[in-house]
N, C-alpha and C positions, 0 to 999 in steps of 0.2 A: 411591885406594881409595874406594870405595861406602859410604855411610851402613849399609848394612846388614852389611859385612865387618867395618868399623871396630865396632860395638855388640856384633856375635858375640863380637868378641875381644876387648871390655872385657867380655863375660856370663861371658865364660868365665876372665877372669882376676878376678874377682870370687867367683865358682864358689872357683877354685883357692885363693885369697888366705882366702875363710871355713874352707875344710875344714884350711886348715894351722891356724889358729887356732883352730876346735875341738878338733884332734887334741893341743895341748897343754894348752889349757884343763882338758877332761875327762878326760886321762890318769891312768889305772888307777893309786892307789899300791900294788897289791895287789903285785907283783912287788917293791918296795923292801921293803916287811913281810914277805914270805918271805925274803927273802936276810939283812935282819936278823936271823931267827928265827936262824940258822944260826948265829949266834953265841953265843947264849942257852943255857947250862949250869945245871941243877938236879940234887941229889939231898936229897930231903929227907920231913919229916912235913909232911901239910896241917895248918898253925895253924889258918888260918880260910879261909872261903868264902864270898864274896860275888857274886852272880844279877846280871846288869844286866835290865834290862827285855823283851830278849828271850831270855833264860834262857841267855845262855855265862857262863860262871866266871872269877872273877879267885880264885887261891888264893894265900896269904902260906904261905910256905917260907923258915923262919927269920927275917928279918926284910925280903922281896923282895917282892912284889904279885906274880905271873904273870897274864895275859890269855891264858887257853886256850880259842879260838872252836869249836875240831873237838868240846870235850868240852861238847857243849850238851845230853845227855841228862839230868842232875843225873842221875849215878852219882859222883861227886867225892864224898866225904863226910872232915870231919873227920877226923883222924888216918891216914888213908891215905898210904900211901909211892908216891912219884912222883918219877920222875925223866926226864932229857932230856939224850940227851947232845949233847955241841957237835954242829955241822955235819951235824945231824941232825934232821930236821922232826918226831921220833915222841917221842910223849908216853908213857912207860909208868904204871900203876896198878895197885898191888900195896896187897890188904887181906889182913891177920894170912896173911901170905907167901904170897898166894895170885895173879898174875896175875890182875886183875879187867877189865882193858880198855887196847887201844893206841891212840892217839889221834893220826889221819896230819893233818896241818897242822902251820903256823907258830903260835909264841905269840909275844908280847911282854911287857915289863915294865909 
């Protein structure tokens, strides 16, 4: 073989060799956090409400923290009923029985 076949195909198993090791490096946890949401069941009052820095909501129902990223409008408010059923990514919000907002994403704890 030629100096220059032999280095093609060390460029290119080099090539090969970085892209497999970005592709695990930088892989997406986004899909393990939806499929965990899936498991995740609420029915309750919002106790309290806490903003992180780019305004999505962690609300405590009963004595649980929720991490609900879809509901980043601050419509959440104290004492509102919200619920989530299992194996189901939708957040409902109900104020004094009123459907006030559905909420498509995953949350966590």
């Amino acid at each position: 073989m030629n100096k220059i076949l032999k280095f093609s195909i060390l460029l290119v198993g080099l090539f090969l060799l970085k892209t497999i090791i970005a592709h695990f490096y930088f892989k997406d946890p986004y899909p393990t956090f939806e499929k965990d949401s899936l498991n995740i069941e609420f029915n309750g009052i919002v106790n309290e409400l806490l903003y992180n820095a780019k305004g999505y909501p962690s609300i405590r129902v009963d004595q649980t923290f929720f991490y609900v990223p879809s509901a980043s409008n601050k419509s959440i408010e104290i004492g509102d009923s919200i619920y989530k059923l299992l194996g189901k990514n939708i957040v409902y919000q109900y104020r004094s029985g009123k459907l006030m907002e559905v909420f498509h994403g995953p949350v966590s704890l």
